[in-house]
C-alpha positions, -999 to 999 in steps of 0.1 A, spaced: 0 0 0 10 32 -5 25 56 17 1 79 38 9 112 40 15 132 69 -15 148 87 -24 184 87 -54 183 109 -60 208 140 -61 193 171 -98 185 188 -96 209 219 -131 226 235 -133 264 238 -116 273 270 -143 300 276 -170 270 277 -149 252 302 -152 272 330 -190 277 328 -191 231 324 -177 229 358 -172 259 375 -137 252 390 -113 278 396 -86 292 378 -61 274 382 -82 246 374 -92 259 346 -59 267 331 -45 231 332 -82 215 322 -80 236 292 -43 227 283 -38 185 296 -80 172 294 -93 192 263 -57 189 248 -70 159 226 -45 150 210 -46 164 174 -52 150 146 -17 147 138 -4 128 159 -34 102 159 -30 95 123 7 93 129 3 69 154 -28 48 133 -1 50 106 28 36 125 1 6 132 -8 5 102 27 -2 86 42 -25 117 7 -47 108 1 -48 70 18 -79 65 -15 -93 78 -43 -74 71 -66 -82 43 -54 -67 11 -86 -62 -7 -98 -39 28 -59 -23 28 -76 -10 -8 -109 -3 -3 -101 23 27 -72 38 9 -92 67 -6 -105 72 28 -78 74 45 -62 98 26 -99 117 29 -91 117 70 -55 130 68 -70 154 45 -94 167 72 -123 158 46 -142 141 77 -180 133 57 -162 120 30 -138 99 52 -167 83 69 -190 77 39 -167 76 11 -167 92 -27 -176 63 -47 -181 25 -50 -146 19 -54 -142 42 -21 -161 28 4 -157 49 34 -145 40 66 -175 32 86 -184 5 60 -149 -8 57 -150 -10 99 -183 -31 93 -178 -54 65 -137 -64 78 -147 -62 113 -123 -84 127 -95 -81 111 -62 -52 112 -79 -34 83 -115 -31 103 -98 -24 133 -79 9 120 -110 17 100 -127 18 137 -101 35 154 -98 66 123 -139 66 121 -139 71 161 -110 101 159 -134 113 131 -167 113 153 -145 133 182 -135 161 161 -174 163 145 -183 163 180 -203 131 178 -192 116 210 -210 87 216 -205 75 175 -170 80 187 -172 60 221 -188 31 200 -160 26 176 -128 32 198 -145 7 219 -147 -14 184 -107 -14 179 -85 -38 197 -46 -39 196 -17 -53 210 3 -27 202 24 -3 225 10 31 212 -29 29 198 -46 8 217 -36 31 250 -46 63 227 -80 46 222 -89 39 257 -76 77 263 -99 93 234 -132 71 248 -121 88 284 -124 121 266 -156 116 248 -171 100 282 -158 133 301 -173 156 270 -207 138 279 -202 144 315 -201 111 326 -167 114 346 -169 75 362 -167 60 331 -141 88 319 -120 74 349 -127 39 340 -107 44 307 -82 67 318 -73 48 338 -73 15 310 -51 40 288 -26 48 325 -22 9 331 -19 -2 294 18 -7 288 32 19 307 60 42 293 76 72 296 65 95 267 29 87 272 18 72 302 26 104 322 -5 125 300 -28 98 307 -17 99 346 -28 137 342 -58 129 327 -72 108 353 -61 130 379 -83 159 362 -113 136 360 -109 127 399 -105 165 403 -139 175 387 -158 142 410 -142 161 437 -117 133 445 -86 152 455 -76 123 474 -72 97 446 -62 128 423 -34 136 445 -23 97 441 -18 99 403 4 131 408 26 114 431 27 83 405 38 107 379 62 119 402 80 90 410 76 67 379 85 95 355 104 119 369 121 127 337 83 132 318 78 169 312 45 165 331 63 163 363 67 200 376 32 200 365 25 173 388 44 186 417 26 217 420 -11 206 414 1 176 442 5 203 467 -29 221 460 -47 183 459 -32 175 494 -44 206 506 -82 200 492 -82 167 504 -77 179 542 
């Protein structure tokens, strides 16, 4: 298959002006909610990471469904999300029908994981929970991603226990340095807006001493301090 090109798309982040008038925390709240838990990660760097899959798995994907989403794909990375999803053609099926009719295999499980990115920038959350809940991976990168974007989309639909529940999949899957540490962050948000500074104040400290190097750990250190102190 050919080569994918590189992604241009903006990342999916909520107004920050919104945010505050959601929960009604405080400030400082406010500032790292805006910048760590509506930081999704951008478009970018999710179809970098689907294409890094992609490539380490193609040697045993279907071939006929490596084809039939490769119009579509390129659709995604073009930002062209409607056409993407439903595809331009019946020689370009679009992904939601090549999720369906390969479900199973590699090819079906990318197709779920690019049509559930798709249905979190188009705001569609729950579209998006059901098809990142779709893909399954044993790989060290996406599958973690997945379980973080379905935390995201859970937390957009303000249902913050089952935004924990896969934060917390995404913080335990395959931990490492240059992601687990965001996903640590995420969850400690989440705790943050149920009012749990106690168990908030936990992932800080796990971020803290796990990945001290992780550029979320002055971050870490100073929201720690503040979480010890709400949880008196």
């Amino acid at each position: 298959m050919a080569k994918l090109k590189e992604s241009k798309g903006e990342p999916v982040a909520e107004n920050p002006e919104l945010v505050s008038n959601k929960f009604g925390q405080a400030e400082d709240f406010l500032n790292k909610y805006k910048n760590v838990l509506f930081g999704i990660v951008g478009a970018a760097v999710l179809a970098g990471a689907a294409y890094f899959f992609y490539n380490y798995q193609k040697s045993n994907q279907n071939k006929e469904a490596q084809n039939a989403m490769f119009a579509s794909v390129i659709a995604f990375e073009e930002d062209s999300l409607d056409r993407a999803l439903k595809g331009s053609g019946p020689n370009a099926p679009g992904l939601i029908d090549v999720a369906d009719e390969f479900s199973g295999t590699n090819a079906g499980d990318l197709a779920n994981f690019y049509v559930g990115v798709a249905f979190m920038k188009k705001g569609k959350f729950e579209d998006a929970i059901s098809h990142l809940k779709e893909f399954n991976a044993n790989d060290l990168l996406v599958q973690a991603r997945a379980y973080s974007l379905i935390g995201d989309a859970y937390l957009e639909l303000k249902d913050v226990e089952n935004a924990i529940t896969y934060y917390k999949k995404a913080a335990d899957y395959k931990p490492n340095e240059q992601y687990t540490p965001s996903y640590l962050m995420k969850l400690a948000l989440a705790y943050e807006v149920s009012k749990n500074f106690e168990d908030a104040a936990k992932q800080y400290e796990k971020i803290i001493t796990d990945f001290p190097k992780a550029s979320e750990a002055s971050d870490a250190k100073k929201y720690l301090e503040q979480d010890q102190e709400r949880a008196k």
